[in-house]
C-alpha positions in Angstrom: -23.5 -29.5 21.5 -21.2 -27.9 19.2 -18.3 -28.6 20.6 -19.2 -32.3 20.7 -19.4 -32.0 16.9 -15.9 -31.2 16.5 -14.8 -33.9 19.0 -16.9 -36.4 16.6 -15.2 -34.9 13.7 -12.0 -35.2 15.2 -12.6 -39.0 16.2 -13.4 -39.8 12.7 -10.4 -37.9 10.9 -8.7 -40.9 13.1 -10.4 -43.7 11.8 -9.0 -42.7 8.2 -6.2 -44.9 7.0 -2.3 -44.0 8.3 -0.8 -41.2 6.4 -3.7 -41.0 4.0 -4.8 -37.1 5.8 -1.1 -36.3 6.0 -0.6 -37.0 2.2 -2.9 -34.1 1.5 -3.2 -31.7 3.5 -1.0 -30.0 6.4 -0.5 -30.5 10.0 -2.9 -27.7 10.7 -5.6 -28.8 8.3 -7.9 -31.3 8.4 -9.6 -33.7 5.2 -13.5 -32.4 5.2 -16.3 -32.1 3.0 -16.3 -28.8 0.9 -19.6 -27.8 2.2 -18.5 -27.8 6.0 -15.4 -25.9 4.9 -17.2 -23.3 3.3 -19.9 -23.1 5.7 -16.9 -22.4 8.4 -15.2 -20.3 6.7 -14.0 -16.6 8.3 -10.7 -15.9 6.2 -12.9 -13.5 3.9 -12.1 -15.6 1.2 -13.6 -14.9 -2.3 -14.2 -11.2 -0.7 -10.4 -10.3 -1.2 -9.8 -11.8 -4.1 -10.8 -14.3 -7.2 -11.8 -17.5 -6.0 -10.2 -20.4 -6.8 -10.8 -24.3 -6.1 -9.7 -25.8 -2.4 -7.1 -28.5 -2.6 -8.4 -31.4 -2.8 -8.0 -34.6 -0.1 -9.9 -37.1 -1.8 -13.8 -37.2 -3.4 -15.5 -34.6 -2.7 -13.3 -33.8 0.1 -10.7 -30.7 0.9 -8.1 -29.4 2.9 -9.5 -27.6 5.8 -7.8 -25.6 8.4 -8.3 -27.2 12.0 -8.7 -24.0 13.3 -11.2 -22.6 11.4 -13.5 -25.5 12.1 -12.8 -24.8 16.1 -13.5 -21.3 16.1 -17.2 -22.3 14.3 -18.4 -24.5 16.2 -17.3 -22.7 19.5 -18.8 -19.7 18.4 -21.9 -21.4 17.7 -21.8 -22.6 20.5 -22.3 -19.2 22.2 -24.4 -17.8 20.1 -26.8 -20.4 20.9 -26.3 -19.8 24.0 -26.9 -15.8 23.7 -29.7 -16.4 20.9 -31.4 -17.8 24.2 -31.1 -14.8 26.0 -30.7 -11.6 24.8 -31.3 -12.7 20.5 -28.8 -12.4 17.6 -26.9 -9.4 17.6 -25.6 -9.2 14.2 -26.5 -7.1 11.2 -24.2 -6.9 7.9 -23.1 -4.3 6.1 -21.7 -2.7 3.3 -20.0 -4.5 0.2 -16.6 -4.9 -1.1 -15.9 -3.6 -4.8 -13.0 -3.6 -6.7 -12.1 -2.2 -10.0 -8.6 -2.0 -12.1 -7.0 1.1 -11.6 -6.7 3.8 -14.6 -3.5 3.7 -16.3 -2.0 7.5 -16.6 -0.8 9.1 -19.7 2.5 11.6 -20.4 3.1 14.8 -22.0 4.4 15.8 -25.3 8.0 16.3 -25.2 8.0 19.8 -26.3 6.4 22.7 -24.4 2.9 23.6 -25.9 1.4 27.2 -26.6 -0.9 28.8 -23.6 -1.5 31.9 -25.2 0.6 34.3 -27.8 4.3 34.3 -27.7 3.7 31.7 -24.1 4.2 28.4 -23.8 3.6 26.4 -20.7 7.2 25.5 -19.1 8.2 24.0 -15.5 7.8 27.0 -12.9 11.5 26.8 -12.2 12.4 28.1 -16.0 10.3 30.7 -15.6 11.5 34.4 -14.1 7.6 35.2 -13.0 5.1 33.0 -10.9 3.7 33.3 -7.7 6.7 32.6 -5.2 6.4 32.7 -1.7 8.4 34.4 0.9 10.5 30.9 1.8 11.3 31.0 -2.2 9.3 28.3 -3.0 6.7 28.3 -6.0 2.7 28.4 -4.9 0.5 26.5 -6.4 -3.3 25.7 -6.2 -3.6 22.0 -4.4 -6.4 21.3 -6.9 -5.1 23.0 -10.0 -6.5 22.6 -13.5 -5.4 22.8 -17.1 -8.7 25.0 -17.5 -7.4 27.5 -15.0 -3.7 27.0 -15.7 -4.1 28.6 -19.2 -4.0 24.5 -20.1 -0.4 24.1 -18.5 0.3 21.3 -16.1 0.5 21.4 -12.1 4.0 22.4 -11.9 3.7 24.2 -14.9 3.3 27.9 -15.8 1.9 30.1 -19.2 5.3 31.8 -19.0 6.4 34.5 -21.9 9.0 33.8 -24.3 11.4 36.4 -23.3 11.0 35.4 -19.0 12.0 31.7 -19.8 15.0 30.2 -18.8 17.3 27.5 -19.8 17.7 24.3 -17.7 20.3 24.4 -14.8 20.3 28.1 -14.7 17.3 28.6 -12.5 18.5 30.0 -8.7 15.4 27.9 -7.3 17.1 24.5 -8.3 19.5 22.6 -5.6 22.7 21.3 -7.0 21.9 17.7 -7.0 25.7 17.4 -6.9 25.6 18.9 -3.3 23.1 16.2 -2.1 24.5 14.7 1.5 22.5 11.7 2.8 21.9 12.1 6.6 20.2 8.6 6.4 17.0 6.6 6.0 13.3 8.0 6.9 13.8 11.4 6.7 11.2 13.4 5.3 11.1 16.8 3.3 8.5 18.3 6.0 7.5 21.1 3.5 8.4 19.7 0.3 10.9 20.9 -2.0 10.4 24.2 -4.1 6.1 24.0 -4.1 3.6 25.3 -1.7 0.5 23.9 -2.2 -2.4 26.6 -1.8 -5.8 25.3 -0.6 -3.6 22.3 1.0 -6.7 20.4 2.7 -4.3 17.4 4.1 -5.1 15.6 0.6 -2.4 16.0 -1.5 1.8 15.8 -0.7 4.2 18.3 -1.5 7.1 17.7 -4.1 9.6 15.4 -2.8 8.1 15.3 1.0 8.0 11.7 0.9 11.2 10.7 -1.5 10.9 6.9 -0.5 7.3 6.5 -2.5 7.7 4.6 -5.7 5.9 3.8 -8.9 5.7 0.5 -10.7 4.9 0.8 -14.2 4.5 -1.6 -16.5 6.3 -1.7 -20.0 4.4 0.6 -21.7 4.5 3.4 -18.7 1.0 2.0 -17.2 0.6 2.7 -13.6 0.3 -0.5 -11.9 0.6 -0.2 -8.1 3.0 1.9 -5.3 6.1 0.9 -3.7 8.8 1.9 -0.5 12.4 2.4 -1.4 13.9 0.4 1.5 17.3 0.5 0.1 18.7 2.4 -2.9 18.4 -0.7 -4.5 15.3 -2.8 -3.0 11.9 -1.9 -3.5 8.6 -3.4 -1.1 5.1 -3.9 -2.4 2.6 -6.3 -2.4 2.4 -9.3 -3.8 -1.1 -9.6 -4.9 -0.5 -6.3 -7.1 2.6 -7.9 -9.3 0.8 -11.3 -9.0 0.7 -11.7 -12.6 3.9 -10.0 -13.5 7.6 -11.1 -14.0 10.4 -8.8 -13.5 10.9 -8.5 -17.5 7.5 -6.7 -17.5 7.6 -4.4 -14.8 10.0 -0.8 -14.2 10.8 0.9 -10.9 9.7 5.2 -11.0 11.2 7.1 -8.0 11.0 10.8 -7.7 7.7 10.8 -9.2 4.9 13.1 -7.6 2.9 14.6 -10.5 2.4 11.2 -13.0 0.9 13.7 -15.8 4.4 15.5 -15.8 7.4 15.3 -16.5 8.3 18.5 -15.6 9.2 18.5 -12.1 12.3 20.5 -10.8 14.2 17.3 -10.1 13.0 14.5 -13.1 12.0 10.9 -11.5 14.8 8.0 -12.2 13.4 4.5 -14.0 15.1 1.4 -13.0 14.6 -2.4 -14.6 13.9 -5.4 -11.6 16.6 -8.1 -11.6 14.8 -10.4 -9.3 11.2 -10.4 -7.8 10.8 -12.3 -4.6 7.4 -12.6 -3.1 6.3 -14.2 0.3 6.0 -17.7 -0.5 3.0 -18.2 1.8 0.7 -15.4 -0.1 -2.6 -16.3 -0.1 -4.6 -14.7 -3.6 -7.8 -16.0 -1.4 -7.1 -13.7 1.9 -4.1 -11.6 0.6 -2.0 -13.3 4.1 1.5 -12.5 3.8 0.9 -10.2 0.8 4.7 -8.9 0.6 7.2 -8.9 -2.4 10.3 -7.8 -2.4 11.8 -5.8 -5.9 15.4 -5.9 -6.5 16.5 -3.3 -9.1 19.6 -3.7 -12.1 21.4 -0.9 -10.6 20.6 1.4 -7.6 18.8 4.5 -7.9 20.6 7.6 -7.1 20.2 8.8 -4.1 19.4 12.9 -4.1 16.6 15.4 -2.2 13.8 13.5 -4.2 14.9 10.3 -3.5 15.4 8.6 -0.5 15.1 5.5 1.4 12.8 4.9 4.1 13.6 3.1 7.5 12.0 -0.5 8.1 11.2 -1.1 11.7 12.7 -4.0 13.9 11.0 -7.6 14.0 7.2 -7.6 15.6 7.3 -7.0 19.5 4.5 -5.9 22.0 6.6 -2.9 22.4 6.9 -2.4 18.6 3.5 -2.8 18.4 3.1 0.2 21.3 4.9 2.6 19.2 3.1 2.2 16.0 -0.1 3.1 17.6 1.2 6.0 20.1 3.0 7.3 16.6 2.0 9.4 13.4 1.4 7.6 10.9 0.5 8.6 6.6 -0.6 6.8 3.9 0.7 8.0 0.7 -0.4 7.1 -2.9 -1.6 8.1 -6.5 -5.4 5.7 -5.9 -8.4 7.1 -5.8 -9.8 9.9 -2.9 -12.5 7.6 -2.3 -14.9 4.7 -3.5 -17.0 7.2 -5.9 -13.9 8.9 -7.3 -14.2 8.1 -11.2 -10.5 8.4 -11.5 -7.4 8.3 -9.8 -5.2 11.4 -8.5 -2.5 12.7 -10.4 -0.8 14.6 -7.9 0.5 11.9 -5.3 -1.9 12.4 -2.0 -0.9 11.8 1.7 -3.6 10.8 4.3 -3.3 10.3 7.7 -4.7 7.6 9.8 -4.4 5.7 13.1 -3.1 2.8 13.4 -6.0 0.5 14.9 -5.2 -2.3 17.2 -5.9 -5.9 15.6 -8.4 -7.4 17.7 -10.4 -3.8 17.6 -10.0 -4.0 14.0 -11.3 -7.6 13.8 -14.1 -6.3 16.0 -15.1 -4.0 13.3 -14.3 -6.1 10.2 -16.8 -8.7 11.2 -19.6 -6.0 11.2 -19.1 -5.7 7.4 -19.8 -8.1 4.3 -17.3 -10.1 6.4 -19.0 -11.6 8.9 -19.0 -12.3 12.2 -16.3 -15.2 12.3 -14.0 -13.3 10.0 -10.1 -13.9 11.4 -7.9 -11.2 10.3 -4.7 -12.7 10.1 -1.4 -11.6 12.1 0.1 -10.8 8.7 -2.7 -7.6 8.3 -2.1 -4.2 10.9 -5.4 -1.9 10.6 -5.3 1.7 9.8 -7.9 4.6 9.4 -11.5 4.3 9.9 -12.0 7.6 9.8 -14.7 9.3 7.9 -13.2 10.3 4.6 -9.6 9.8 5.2 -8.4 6.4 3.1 -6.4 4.9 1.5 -8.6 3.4 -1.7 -8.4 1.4 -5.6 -5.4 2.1 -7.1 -3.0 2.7 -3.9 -2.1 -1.3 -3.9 1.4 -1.7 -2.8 1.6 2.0 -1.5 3.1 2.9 1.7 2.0 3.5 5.5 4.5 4.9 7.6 4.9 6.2 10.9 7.1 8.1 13.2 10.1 7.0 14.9 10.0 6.7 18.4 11.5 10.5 19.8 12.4 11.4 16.0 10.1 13.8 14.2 10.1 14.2 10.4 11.5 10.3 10.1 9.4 7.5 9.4 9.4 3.7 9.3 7.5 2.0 7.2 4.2 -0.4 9.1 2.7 -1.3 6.1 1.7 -2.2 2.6 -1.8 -0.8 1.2 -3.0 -4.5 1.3 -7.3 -4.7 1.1 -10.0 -2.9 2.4 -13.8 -2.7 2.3 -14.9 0.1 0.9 -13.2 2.9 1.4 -13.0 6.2 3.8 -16.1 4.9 5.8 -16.6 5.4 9.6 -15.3 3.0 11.9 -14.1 0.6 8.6 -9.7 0.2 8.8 -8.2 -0.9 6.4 -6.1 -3.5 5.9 -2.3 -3.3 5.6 0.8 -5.9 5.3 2.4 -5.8 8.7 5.9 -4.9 7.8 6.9 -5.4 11.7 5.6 -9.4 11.4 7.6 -10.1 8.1 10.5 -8.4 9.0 12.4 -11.4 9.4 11.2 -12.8 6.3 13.0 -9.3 4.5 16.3 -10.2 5.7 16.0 -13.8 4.5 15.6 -12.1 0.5 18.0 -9.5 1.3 20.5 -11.7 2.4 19.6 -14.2 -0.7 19.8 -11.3 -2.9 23.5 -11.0 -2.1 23.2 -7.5 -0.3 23.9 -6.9 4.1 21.7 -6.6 6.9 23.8 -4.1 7.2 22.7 -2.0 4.2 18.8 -1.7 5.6 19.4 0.6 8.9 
């Protein structure tokens, strides 16, 4: 009965006159009432994003996609045919929520008082601290100014006399000495910090040198970004949406955002161009992918790095990313009831989920039960409190390299997600695999070689 529908549909969309449809509206979309396209709707539209009025096709007509309408009426189809059966099977669930990120605010530039005759100075000027055997500096994973004697995370309440100058600290790598081996490689244990009470929440300094902060002109936090070159930058596109390149700044190096007093200090760099995927969708978030090209490169040292992209989408690809380990890194929120975000930059990780399982379990949330998720989205996590969450927009999820440990490529973009860190609920990512070819086309626009992204 369904079915027929369509077919009666479809034989009046013929009647119209020559070239009136095509005018309008694509090869893949038909010219239908509003109602019916809403009623068949299972993009998750309005649920991702703001809404925003269909293109119109004629009075009180719109755009449609051909598909869509297909995959209704075929699935009405059997559910009728169940409903006869065995009843309807399907129960909603939780709601999506989304809430603008909180911006984060610097230090003063001199060192403040912690006590008498101490002031609260990086760990690396100071001759005491709590170093461990490996010579790195231990610090509590969850540390606060209230139990820091009011210094900062990489901070200590050091005495006048222990301090040191700048430069002269044995701790410190000569930046000067810094050899690149190559793209993806990690810092397994971070550089100069042990975390203590490390509960697979929070990175290490420098463990993941290709993560990137975009801040806006007045040093707001806006979203996360890859290195991918020492001169390119990946995000998505529905997080610098409303931005031009004039109006945003590149941060890499960064892992504390309340501080500025790391051992190595985080490099800022202005965007020359801002390219983003021509067929993002503010409706669904498809294609939600820009690509950041800086004034001048960053330079490259232990803190900052460039990660590895992986090749153009193949089953095997596609194999690999779910047989691999994979992380989510970012400065968002640990989770939906979090009142603010983290300050220390936190790594998660998650498995990759394959996309018709993740559709499975999409369409038993606020989705619904038609809900497509698009080619451009790979899944990740559903695992109970492990997420990625508000705030981690444009961030990175990365996984191992086939044989390699300790190198990564990068599988996706923090793209959507409803809710977050709930039981058998993935979230959403930009495929980087899919749009790989779609990277070289900007690279090679932006002037720069294929070459130059190993």
């Amino acid at each position: 009965m369904w079915a027929d529908r369509l077919v009666v549909l479809l034989s009046l969309l013929s009647l119209l006159p020559a070239g009136w449809t095509q005018r309008s509206c694509s090869d893949l979309e038909i010219c239908t009432s509003k109602k019916l396209c809403l009623q068949t709707d299972d993009s998750g539209r309005g649920l991702l994003g703001t809404r925003i009025l269909y293109r119109s096709c004629g009075r009180e007509l719109v755009c449609c996609e051909k598909e869509q309408l297909e995959n209704f009426y075929a699935e009405e189809a059997e559910v009728e045919y169940r409903s006869q059966r065995k009843g309807y099977p399907w129960v909603g669930t939780t709601a999506a929520t989304s809430t603008k990120p909180e911006t984060t605010t610097t230090e003063l530039e001199d060192y403040k008082s912690c006590g008498e005759q101490r002031l609260c100075v990086p760990r690396h000027l100071c001759t005491t601290g709590s170093v461990n055997m490996d010579g790195r500096y231990v610090i509590t994973a969850r540390i606060n100014e209230a139990s820091n004697f009011g210094c900062r995370s990489v901070e200590i309440c050091c005495p006048e006399n222990e301090q040191i100058e700048e430069g002269q600290s044995r701790m410190q790598q000569n930046l000067k000495d810094f050899e690149y081996r190559g793209c993806g490689y990690s810092n397994s244990k971070g550089l100069y910090y042990q975390l203590d009470g490390y509960n697979d929440g929070e990175s290490t300094f420098a463990e993941f040198p290709w993560m990137v902060a975009l801040m806006d002109m007045e040093g707001n936090y806006i979203c996360g970004g890859s290195l991918i070159h020492p001169q390119m930058v990946l995000t998505s596109a529905h997080n610098v949406a409303n931005y031009s390149e004039d109006s945003l700044l590149a941060r890499a190096g960064d892992w504390d955002l309340n501080s500025q007093r790391e051992p190595h200090p985080y490099q800022m760099r202005r965007i020359r161009q801002l390219y983003r995927h021509e067929a993002f969708n503010k409706l669904t978030h498809s294609h939600d992918m820009a690509l950041m090209v800086l004034e001048r490169p960053f330079q490259l040292a232990p803190h900052i790095q460039p990660i590895c992209l992986p090749p153009a989408e193949t089953t095997q690809v596609q194999e690999d990313m779910r047989r691999a380990h994979c992380l989510a890194t970012g400065w968002g929120q640990s989770n939906s009831s979090a009142k603010s975000m983290e300050h220390l930059l936190k790594r998660i990780e998650l498995p990759v989920v394959e996309h018709e399982n993740c559709q499975r379990l999409l369409r038993r949330t606020i989705l619904g039960r038609r809900f497509r998720l698009h080619d451009s989205f790979l899944c990740a996590g559903g695992v109970e409190g492990k997420d990625t969450c508000k705030g981690d927009g444009g961030s990175p999820l990365f996984c191992s390299m086939p044989g390699q440990t300790d190198r990564y490529q990068l599988a996706g973009i923090v793209s959507w997600g409803i809710e977050c860190a709930e039981k058998d609920i993935p979230a959403a990512y930009t495929n980087v695999a899919y749009l790989r070819d779609w990277i070289n086309q900007m690279v090679v626009q932006a002037g720069f070689s294929l070459s130059d992204l190993v």
